[in-house]
Backbone as a chain_set.jsonl record, in Angstrom:
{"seq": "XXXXXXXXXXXXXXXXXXXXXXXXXXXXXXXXXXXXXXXXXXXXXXXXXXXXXXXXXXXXXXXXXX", "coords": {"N": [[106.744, 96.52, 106.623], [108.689, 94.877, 107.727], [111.971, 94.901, 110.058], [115.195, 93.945, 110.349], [118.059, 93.085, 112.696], [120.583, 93.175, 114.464], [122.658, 93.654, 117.028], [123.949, 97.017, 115.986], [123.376, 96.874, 113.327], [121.004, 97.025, 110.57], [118.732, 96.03, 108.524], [116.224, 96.048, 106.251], [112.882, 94.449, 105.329], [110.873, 93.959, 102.94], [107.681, 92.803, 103.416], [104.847, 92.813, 101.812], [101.633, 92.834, 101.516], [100.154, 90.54, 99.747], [102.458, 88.877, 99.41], [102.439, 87.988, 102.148], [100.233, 87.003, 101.947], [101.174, 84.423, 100.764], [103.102, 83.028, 102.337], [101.697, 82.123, 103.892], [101.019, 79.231, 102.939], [103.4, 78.293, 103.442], [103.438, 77.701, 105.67], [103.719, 79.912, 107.566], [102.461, 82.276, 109.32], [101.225, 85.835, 109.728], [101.539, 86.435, 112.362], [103.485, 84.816, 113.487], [106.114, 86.44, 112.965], [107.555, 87.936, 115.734], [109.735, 90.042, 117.61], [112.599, 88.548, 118.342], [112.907, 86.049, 117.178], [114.393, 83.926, 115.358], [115.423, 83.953, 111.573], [115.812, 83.381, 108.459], [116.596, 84.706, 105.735], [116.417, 84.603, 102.007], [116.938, 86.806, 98.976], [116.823, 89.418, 96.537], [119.271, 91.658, 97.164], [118.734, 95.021, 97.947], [119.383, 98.651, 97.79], [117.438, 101.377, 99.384], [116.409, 104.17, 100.055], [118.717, 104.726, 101.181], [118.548, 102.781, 103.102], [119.726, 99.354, 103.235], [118.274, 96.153, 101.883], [116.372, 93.14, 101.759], [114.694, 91.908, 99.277], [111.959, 89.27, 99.277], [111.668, 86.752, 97.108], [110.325, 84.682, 96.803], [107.645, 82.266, 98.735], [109.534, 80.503, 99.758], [112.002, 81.405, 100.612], [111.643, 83.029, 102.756], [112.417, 81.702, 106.148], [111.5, 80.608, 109.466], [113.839, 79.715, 111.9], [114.472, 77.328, 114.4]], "CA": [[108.159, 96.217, 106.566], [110.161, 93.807, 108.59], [112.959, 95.179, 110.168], [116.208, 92.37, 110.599], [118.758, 94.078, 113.241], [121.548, 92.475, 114.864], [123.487, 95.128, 116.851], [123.989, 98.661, 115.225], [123.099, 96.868, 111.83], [119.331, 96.819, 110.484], [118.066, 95.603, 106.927], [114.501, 96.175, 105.892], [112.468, 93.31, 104.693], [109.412, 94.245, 102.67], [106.36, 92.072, 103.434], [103.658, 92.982, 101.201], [100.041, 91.826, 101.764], [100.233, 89.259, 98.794], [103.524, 88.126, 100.128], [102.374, 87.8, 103.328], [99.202, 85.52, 101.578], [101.36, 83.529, 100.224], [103.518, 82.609, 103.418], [100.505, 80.961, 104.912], [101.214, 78.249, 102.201], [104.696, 77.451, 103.563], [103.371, 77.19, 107.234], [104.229, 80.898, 108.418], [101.262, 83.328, 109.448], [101.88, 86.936, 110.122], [101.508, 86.569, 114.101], [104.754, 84.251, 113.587], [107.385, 87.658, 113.194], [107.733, 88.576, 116.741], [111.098, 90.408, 118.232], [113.44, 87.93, 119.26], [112.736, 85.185, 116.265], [114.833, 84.075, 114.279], [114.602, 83.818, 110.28], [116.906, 83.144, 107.257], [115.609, 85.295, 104.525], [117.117, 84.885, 100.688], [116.165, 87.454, 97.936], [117.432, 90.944, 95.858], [119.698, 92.729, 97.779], [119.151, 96.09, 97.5], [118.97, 99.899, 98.897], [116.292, 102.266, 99.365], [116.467, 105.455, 100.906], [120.338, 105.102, 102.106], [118.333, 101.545, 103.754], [119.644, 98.289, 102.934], [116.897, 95.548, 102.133], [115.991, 92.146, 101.431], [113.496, 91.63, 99.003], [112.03, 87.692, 99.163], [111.001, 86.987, 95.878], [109.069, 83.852, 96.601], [107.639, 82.161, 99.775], [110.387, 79.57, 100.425], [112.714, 82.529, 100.785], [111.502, 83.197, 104.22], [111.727, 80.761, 106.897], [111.445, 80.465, 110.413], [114.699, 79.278, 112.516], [114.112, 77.114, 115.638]], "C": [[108.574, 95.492, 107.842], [111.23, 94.343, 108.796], [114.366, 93.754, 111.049], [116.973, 93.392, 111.252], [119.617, 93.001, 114.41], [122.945, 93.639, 115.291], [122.845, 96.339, 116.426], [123.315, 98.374, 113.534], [121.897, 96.313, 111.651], [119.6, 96.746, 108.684], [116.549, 95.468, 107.134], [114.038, 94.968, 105.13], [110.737, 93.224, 104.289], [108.811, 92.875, 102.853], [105.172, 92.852, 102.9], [102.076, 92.307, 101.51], [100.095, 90.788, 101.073], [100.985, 88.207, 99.189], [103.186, 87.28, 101.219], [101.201, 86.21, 103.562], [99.777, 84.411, 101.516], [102.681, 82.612, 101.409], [103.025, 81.605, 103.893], [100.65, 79.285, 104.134], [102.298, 76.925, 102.548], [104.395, 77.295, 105.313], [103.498, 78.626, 108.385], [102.64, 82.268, 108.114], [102.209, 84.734, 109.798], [102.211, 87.304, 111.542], [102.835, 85.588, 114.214], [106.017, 85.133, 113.727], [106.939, 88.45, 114.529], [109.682, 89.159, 117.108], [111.251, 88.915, 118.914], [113.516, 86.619, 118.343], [113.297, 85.225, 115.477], [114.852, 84.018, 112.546], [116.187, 84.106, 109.518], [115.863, 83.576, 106.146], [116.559, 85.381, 103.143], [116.325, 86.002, 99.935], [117.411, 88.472, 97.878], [117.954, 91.673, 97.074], [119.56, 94.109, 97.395], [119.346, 97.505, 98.47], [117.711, 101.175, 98.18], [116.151, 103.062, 100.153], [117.793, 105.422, 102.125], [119.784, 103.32, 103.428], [118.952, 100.434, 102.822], [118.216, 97.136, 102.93], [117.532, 94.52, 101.461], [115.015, 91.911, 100.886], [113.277, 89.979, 98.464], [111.649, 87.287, 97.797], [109.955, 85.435, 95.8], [108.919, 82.815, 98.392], [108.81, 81.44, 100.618], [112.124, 80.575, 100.534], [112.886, 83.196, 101.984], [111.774, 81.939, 105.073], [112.451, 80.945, 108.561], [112.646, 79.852, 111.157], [114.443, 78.961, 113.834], [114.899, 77.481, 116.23]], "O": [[108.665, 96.045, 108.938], [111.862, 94.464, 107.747], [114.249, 92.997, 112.012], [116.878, 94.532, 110.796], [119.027, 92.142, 115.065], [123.777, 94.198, 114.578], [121.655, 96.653, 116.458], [122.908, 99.235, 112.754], [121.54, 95.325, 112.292], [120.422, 97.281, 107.94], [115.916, 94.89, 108.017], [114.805, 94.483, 104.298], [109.78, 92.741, 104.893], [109.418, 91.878, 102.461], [104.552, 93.551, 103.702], [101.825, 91.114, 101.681], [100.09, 89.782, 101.782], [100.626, 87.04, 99.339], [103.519, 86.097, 101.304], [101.117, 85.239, 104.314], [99.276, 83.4, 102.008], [103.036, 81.489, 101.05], [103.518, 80.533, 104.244], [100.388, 78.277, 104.79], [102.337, 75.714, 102.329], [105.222, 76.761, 106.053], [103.417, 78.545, 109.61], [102.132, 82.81, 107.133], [103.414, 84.782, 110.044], [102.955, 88.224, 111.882], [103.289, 85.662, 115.355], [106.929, 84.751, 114.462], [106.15, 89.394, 114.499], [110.654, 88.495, 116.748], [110.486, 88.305, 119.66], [114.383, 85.882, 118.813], [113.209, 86.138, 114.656], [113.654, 84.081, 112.272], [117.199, 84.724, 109.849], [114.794, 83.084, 105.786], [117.458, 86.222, 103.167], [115.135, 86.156, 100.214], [118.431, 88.541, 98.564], [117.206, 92.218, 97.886], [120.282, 94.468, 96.465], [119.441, 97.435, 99.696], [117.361, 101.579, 97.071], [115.667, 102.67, 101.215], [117.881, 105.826, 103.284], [120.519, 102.904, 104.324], [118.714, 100.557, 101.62], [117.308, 97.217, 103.756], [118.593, 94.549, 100.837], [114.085, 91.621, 101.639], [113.986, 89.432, 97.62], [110.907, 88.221, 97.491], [109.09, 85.193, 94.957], [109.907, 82.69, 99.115], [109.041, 81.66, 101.807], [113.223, 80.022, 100.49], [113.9, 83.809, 102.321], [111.232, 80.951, 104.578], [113.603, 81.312, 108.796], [112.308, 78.688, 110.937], [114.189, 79.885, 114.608], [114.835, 77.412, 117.457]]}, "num_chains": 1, "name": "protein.A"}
């Protein structure tokens, strides 16, 4: 999981292994999500265990912000 946090407010952002395969496609490895990076993530809002989340539903859903 990916945690997004801005402030007091955090959203979870599953990354799955598959997911994570299929990243590499659009240019983004997993050594790319460090603290302090930014990222524009679309997908299913939802909640899960009183958590808010973002789930991406396909790679161009993630991306990297210079």
């Amino acid at each position: 999981f990916l945690t997004l946090s801005k402030g007091k407010s955090r959203i979870q952002v599953p990354l799955f292994a598959g997911f994570l395969k299929s990243l590499e496609k659009v240019g983004i490895s997993p050594s790319s999500f460090e603290r302090g990076k930014k990222l524009e993530i679309s997908g299913l809002v939802s909640e899960y265990k009183g958590m808010l989340q973002i789930i991406p539903r396909k790679p161009e859903d993630v991306r990297l912000v210079e």
